[in-house]
C-alpha positions in Angstrom: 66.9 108.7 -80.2 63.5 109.5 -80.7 62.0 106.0 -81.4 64.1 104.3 -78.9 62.6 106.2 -75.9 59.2 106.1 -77.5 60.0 102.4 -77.5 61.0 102.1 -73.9 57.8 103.8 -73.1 55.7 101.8 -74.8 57.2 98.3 -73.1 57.4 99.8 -69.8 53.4 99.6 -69.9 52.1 102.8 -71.9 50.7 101.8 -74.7 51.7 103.8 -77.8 50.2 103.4 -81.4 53.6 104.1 -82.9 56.3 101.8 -82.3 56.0 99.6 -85.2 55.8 102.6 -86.9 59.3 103.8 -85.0 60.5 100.7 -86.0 60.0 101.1 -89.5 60.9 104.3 -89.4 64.3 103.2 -88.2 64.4 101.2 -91.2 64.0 103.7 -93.3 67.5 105.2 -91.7 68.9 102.1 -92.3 68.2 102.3 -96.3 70.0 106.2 -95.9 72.6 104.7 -94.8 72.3 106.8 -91.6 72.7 103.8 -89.1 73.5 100.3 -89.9 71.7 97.2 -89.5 72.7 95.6 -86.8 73.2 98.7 -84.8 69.4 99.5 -85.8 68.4 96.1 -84.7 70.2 95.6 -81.4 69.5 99.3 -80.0 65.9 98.3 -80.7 66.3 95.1 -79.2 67.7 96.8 -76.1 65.2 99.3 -76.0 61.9 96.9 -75.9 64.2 94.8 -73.7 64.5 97.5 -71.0 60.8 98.8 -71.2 59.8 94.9 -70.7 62.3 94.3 -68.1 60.9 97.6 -66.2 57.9 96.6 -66.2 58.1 93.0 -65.8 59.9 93.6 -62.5 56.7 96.4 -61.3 54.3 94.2 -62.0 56.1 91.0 -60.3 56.5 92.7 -57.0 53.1 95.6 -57.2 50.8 93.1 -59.6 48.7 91.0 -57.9 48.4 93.5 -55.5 47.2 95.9 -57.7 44.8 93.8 -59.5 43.3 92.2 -56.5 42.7 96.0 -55.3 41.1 97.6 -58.8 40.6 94.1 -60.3 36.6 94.6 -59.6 36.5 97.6 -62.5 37.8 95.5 -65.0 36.4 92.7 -63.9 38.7 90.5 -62.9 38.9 88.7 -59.6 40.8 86.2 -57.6 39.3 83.2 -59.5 39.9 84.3 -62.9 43.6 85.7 -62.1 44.1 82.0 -60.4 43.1 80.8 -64.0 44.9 83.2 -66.2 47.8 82.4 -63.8 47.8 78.9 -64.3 47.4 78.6 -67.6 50.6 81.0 -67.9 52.6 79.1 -65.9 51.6 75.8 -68.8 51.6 77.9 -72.0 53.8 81.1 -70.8 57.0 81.0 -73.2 54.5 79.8 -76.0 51.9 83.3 -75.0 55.2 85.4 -74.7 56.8 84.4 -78.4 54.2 84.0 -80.1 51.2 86.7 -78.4 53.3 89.8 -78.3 52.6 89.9 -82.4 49.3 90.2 -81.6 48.7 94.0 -81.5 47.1 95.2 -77.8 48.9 92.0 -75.8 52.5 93.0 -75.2 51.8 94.9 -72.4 49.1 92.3 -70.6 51.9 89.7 -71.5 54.5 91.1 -69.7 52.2 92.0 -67.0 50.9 88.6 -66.5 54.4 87.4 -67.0 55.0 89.1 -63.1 52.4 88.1 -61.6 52.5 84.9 -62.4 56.3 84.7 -61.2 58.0 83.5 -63.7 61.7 83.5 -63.9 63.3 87.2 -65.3 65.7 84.7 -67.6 62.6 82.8 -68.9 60.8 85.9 -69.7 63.0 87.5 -71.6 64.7 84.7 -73.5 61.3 84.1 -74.7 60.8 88.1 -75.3 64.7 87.7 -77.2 62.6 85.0 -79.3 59.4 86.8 -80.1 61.5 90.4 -81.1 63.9 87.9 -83.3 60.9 87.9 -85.4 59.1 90.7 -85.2 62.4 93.2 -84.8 63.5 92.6 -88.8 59.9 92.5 -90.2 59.8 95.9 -89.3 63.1 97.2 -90.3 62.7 95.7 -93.4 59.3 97.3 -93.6 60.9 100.4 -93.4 63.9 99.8 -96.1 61.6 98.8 -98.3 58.8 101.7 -98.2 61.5 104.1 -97.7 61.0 107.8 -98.5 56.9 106.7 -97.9 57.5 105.9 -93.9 58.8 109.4 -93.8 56.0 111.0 -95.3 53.6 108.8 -93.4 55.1 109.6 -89.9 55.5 113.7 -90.9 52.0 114.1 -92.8 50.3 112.5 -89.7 52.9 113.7 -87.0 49.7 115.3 -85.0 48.1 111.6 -84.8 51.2 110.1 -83.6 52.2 113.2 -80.7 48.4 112.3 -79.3 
């Protein structure tokens, strides 16, 4: 259950250095034997599915809002959120597929996926399309390191708690 949550949590807009990680480590449970692999995949599927969807759906009602208000300590202001925002609207399902395997943008993705108001069944079609890819990479990352993405995760499990 562990890396599911930590999972949800991490697409839900906290960003966590570990999901990849949880991801592989999941694979590694799949090489046990302990859960299979299309259980493995589709309860990870579901898991960055509801994070995204949680907070695709904040940011689409509280975003621009938000950013308009603390925009100014991050520099970012009206102009360059009408900019960002239409250049999502043009290239969107191309930034959600193929930018979320870029490590540090799922979270801005999704959030500028909200503010920019795109449809919820756009979104996440596009984040179906983007995990398709990214979703067996890592379990297959972890069935093939094995025993390795156990010891990795428990020799460093103080790094990965902070």
């Amino acid at each position: 259950m562990a890396p599911f949550l930590l999972l949800v949590i991490e697409e839900a807009g906290i960003p966590l250095p570990v999901t990849d990680v949880a991801i592989a480590y999941t694979g590694y449970h799949v090489s046990l034997v302990h859960i299979g692999y299309i259980i493995a995949f589709v309860a990870v599927l579901a898991s960055q599915l509801f994070g995204a969807t949680i907070l695709f759906f904040i940011c689409s009602k509280y975003g621009s809002r938000t950013i308009l208000k603390f925009g100014k300590y991050i520099d970012l202001d009206s102009n360059k959120l009408d900019i960002v925002d239409e250049k999502f609207r043009k290239y969107g399902v191309l930034v959600i597929i193929f930018g979320r395997h870029i490590p540090g943008f799922k979270i801005p993705i999704t959030i500028f996926s909200g503010i920019s108001g795109m449809k919820y069944r756009t979104f996440i079609l596009s984040t179906i399309a983007s995990l398709s890819f990214s979703i067996p990479f890592y379990l297959s990352l972890g069935r093939r390191l094995g025993p390795r993405t156990a010891r990795l995760i428990h020799a460093n499990h103080l790094y990965y708690l902070l």
